[in-house]
C-alpha positions as a Python dict, from the first residue, in 0.01 Angstrom:
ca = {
    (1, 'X'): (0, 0, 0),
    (2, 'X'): (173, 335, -100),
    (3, 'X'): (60, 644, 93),
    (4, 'X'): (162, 979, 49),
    (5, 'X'): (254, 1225, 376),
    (6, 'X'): (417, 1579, 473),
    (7, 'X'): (729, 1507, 658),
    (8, 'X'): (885, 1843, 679),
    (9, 'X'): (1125, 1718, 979),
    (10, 'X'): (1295, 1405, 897),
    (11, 'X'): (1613, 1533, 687),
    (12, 'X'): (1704, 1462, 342),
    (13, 'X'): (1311, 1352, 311),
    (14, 'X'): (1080, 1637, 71),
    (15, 'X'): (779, 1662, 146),
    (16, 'X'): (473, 1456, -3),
    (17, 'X'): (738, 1215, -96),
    (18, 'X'): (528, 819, -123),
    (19, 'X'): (589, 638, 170),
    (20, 'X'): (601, 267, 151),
    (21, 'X'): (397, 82, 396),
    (22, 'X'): (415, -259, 246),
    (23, 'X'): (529, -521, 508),
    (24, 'X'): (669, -832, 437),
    (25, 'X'): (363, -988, 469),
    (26, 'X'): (197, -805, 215),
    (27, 'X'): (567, -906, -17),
    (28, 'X'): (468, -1275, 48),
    (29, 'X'): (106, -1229, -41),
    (30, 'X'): (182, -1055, -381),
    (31, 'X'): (464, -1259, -499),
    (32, 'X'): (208, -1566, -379),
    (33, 'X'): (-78, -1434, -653),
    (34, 'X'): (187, -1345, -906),
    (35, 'X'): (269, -1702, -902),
    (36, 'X'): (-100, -1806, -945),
    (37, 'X'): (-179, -1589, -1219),
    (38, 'X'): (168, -1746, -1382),
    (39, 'X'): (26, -2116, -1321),
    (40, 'X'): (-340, -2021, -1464),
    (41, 'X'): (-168, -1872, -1780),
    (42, 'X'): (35, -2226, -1784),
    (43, 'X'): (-247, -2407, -1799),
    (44, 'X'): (-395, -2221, -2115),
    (45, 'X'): (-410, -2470, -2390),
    (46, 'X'): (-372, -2174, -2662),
    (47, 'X'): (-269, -1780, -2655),
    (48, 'X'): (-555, -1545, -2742),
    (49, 'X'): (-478, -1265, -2993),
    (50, 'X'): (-467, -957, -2814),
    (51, 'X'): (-837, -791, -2946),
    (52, 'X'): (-650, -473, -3069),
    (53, 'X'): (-461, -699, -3296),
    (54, 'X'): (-839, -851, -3434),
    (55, 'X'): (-1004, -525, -3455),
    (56, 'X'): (-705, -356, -3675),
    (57, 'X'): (-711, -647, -3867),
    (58, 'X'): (-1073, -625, -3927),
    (59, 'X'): (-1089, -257, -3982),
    (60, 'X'): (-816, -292, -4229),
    (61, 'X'): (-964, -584, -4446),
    (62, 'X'): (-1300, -401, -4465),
    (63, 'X'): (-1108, -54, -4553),
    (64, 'X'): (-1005, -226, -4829),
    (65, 'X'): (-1292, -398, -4974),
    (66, 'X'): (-1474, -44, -4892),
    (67, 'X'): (-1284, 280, -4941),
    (68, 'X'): (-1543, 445, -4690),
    (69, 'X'): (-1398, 247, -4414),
    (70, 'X'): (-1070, 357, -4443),
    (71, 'X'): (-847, 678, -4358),
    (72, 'X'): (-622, 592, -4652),
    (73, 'X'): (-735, 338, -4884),
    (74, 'X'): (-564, 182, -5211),
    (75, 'X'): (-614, 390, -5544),
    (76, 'X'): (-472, 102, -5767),
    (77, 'X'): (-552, -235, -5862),
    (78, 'X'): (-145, -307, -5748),
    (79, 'X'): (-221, -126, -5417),
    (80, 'X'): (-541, -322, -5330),
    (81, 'X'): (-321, -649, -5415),
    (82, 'X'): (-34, -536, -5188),
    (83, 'X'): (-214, -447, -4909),
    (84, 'X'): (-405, -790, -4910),
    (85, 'X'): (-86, -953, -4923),
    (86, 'X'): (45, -783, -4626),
    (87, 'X'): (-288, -817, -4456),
    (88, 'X'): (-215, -1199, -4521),
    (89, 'X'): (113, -1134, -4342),
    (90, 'X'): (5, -992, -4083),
    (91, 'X'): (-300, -1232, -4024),
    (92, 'X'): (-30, -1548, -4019),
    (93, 'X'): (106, -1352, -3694),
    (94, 'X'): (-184, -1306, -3504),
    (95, 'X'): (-322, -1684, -3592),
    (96, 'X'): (31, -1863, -3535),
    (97, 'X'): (-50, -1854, -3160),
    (98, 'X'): (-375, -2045, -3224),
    (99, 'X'): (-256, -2298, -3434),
    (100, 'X'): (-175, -2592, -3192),
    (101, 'X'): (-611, -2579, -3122),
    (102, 'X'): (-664, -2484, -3512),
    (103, 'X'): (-828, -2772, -3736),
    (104, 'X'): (-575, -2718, -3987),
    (105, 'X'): (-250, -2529, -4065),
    (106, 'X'): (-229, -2198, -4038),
    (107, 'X'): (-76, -2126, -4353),
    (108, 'X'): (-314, -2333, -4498),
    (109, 'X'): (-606, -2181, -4320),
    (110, 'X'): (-509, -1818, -4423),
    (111, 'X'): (-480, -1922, -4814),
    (112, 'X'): (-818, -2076, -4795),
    (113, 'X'): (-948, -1771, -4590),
    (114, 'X'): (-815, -1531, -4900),
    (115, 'X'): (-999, -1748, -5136),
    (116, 'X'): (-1321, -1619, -4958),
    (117, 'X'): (-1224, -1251, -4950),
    (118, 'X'): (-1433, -1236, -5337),
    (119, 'X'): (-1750, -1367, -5259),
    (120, 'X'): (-1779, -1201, -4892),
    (121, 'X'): (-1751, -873, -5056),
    (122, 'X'): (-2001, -998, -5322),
    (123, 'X'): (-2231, -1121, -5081),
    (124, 'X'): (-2190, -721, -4889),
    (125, 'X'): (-2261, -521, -5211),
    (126, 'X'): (-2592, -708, -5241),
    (127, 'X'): (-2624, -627, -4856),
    (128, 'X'): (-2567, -289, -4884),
    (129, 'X'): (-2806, -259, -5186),
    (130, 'X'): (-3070, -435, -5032),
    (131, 'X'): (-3020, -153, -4714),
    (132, 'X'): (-3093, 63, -4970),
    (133, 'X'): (-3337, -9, -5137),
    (134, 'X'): (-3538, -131, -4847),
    (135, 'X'): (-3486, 188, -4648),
    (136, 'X'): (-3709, 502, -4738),
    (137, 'X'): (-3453, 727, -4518),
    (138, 'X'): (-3156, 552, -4727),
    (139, 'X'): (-2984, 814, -4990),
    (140, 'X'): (-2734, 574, -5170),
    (141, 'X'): (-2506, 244, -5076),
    (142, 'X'): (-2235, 435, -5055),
    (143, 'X'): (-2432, 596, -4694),
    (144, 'X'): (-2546, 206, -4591),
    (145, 'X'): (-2180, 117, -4614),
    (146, 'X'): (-2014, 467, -4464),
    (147, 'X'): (-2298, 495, -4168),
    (148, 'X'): (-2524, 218, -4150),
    (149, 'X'): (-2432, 24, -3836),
    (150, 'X'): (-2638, -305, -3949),
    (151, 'X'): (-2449, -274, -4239),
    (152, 'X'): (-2136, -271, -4018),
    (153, 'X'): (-2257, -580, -3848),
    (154, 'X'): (-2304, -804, -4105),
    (155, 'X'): (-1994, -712, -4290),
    (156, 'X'): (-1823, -822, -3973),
    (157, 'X'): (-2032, -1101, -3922),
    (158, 'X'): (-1956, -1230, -4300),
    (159, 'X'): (-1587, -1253, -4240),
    (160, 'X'): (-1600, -1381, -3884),
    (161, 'X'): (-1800, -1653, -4004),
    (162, 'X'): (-1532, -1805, -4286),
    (163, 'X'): (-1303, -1821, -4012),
    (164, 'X'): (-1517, -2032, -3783),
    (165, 'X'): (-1576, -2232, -4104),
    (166, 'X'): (-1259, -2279, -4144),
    (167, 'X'): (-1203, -2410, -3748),
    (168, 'X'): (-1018, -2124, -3625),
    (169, 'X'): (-1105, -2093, -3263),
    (170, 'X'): (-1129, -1767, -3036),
    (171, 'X'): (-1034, -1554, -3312),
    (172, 'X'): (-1363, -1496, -3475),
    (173, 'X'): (-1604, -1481, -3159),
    (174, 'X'): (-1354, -1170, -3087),
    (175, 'X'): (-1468, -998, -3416),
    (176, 'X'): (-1825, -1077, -3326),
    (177, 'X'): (-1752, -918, -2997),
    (178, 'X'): (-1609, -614, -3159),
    (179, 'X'): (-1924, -591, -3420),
    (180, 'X'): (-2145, -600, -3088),
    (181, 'X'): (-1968, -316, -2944),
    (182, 'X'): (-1953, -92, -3185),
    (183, 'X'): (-2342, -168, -3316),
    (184, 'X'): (-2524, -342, -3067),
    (185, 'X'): (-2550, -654, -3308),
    (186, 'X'): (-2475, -951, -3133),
    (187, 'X'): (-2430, -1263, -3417),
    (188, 'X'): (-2272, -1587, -3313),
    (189, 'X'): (-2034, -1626, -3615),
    (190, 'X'): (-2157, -1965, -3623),
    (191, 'X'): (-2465, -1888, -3747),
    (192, 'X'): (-2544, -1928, -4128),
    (193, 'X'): (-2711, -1630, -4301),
    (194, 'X'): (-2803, -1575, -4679),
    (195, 'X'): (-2816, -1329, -4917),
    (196, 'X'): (-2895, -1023, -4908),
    (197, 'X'): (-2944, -987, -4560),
    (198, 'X'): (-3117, -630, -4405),
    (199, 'X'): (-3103, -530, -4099),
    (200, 'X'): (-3285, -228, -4003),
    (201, 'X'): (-3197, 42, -3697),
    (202, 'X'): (-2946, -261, -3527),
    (203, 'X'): (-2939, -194, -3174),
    (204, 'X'): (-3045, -506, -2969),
    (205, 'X'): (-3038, -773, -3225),
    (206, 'X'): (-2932, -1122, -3100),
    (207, 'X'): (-2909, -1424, -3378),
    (208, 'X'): (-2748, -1746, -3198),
    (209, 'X'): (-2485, -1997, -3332),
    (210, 'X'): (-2685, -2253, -3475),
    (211, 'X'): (-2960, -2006, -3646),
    (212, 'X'): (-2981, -2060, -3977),
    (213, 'X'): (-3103, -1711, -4184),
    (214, 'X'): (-3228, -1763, -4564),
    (215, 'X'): (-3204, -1497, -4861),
    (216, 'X'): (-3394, -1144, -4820),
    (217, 'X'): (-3458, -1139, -4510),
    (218, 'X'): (-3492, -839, -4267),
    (219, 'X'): (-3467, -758, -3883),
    (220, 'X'): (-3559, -486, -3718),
    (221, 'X'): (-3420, -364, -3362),
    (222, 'X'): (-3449, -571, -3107),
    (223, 'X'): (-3538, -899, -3282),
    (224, 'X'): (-3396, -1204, -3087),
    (225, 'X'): (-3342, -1578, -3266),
    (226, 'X'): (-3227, -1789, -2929),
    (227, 'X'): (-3274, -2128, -2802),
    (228, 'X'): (-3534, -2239, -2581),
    (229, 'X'): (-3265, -2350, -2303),
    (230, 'X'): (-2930, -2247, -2210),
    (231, 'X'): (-2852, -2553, -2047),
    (232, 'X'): (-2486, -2709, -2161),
    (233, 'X'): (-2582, -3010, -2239),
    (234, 'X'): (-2733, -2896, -2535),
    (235, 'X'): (-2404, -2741, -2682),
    (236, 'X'): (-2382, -2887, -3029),
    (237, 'X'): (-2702, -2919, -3136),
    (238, 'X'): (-2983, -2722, -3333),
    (239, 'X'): (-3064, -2454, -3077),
    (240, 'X'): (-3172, -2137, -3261),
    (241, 'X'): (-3455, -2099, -3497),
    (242, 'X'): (-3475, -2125, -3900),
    (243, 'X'): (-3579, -1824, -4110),
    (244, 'X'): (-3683, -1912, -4438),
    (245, 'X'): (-3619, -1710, -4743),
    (246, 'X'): (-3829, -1351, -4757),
    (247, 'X'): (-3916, -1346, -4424),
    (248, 'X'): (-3945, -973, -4253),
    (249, 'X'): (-3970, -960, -3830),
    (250, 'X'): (-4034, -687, -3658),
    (251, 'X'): (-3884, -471, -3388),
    (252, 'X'): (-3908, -670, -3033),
    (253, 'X'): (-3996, -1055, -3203),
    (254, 'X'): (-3818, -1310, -3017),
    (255, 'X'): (-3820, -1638, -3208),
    (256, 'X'): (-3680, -1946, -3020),
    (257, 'X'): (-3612, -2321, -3032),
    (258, 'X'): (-3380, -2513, -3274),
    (259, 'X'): (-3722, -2716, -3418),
    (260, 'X'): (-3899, -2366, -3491),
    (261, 'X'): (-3913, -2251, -3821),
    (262, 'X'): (-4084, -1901, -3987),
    (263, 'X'): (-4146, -2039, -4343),
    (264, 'X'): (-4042, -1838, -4663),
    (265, 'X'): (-4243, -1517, -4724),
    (266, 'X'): (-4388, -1418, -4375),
    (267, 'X'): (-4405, -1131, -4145),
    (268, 'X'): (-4356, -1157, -3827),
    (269, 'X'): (-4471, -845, -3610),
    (270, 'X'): (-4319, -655, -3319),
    (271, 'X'): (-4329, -799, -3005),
    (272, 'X'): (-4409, -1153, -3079),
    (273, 'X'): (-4292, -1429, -2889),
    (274, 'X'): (-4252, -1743, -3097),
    (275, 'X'): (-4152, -2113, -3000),
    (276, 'X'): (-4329, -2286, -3254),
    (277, 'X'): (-4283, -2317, -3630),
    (278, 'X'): (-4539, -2125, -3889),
    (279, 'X'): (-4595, -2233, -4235),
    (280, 'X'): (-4446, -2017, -4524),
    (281, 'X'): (-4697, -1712, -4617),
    (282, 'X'): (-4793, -1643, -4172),
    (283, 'X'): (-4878, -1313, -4063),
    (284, 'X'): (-4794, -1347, -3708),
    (285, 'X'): (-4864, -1092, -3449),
    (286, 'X'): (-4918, -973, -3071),
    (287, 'X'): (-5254, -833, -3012),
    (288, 'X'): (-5264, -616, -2750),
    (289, 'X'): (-5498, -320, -2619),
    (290, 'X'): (-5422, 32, -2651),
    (291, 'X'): (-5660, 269, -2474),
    (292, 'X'): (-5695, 616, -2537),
    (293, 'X'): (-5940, 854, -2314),
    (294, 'X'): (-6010, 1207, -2342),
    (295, 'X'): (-5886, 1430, -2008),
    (296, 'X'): (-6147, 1666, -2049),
    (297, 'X'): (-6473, 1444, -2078),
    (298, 'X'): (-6347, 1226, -1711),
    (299, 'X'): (-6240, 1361, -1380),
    (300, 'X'): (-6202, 1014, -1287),
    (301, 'X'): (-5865, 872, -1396),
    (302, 'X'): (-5568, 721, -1158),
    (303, 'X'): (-5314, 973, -1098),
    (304, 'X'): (-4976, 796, -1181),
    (305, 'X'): (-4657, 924, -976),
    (306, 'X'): (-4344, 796, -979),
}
């Protein structure tokens, strides 16, 4: 414990100078957790990548697949090329540590991962167009992709989810981690999602690992696709719900169960809580009563304070 004190009499001592207080005891008892936290780090089968490392990586891949993302991006065809083949570089660094829990090599991994880099930016233009054309408030792609942040999500989402094709562990639940902090967009990147894929506003979406998301479909704020249990003993298996192709849920929906499926071409409204499948073409929604009285007509209504 360091304390600071006046000690205007003791010579060759200025005052507020730190005064140590530690006693041995409190030596004994530090060196004793050091040597704990040394034995826990022992035991780690793999090293994590630090998440800076992940998130510059990320932000750099996307800044060059989008020049909106980036501070500085590539003008030339032989720019683009080089910086993907330092990206490479540096993506063999950060994975090297994970390699001994990896399902493959990770030279080999990180070849097979640039194979993908084409069709994940495919698969984000029709995204992004779908944003647009989908959103009344939307002026252009080139706003989905600078300021949309469910654009932002899936993009991240997209690449997180070839690496956890590919068996790399860790690495890509940190990008979904980093997607969820900067959007609010939580998606397992185990989860299997189509093309295009919309989602509207962001903020509060949850889609688990094993949900499996067909072609044109859109979420709104808040939707959540879970499993009916948390309990481990269902790790593994089908938790999370199937969303057929053209399906559109609404702001609030929560949609669980690994047997429940929303057939192709339904809507599912706001607030809806869902455990069971629906065959394609539903409308499915939450009635409710809303109640609206005129002040001036009744004397008689409950005065609510909080």
């Amino acid at each position: 414990m360091i304390t600071t004190t006046t000690d205007p009499g003791t010579p060759g001592r200025s005052p507020n100078r730190p005064v140590d207080h530690d006693t041995d005891e409190d030596h004994v008892l530090e060196h004793a957790f050091a040597e704990e936290l040394c034995r826990a780090r022992r035991e780690h089968r793999i090293v994590l990548p630090a998440r800076k490392l992940v998130a510059a990586y990320t932000d750099e891949l996307l800044g060059i697949l989008f020049p909106h993302l980036s501070e500085k991006p590539p003008d030339s065809a032989e720019e683009i090329q080089a910086r993907l083949a330092l990206l490479r570089q540096d993506l063999r660094r950060i994975l090297k540590p994970l390699e001994p829990a990896m399902t493959r090599p990770v030279d080999e991994t990180v070849d097979a991962f640039a194979r993908t880099v084409p069709g994940i930016y495919r698969k984000l233009v029709l995204d992004a167009e779908a944003i647009s054309l989908g959103d009344p408030a939307a002026e252009g792609t080139d706003e989905v992709v600078a300021a949309y942040p469910g654009f932002l999500a899936i993009a991240i989402y997209r690449i997180a989810h070839e690496f956890s094709h590919l068996g790399v562990p860790v690495f890509p639940r940190i990008m979904s981690e980093i997607a969820h902090t900067r959007t609010g967009v939580d998606i397992h990147p185990g989860a299997s999602i189509g093309s295009p894929f919309f989602i509207d506003h962001a903020t509060g979406i949850v889609v688990g690992e094993t949900a499996i998301i067909g072609n044109n479909v859109k979420l709104y704020q808040g939707v959540t696709l879970g499993a009916l249990s948390v309990d481990k003993r269902w790790a593994g298996t089908k938790r999370h719900p199937t969303i057929e192709d053209n399906v559109v849920i609404y702001s609030n929906a929560t949609v669980l169960g690994g047997e429940t499926v929303v057939g192709h071409d339904s809507i599912v409204g706001g607030n809806v809580w869902l455990t069971r499948s629906v065959p394609p073409g539903s409308v499915v929604y939450h009635s409710s009563e809303v109640r609206v009285r005129n002040t001036r007509v009744r004397d008689d209504l409950p005065d609510f304070v909080i």
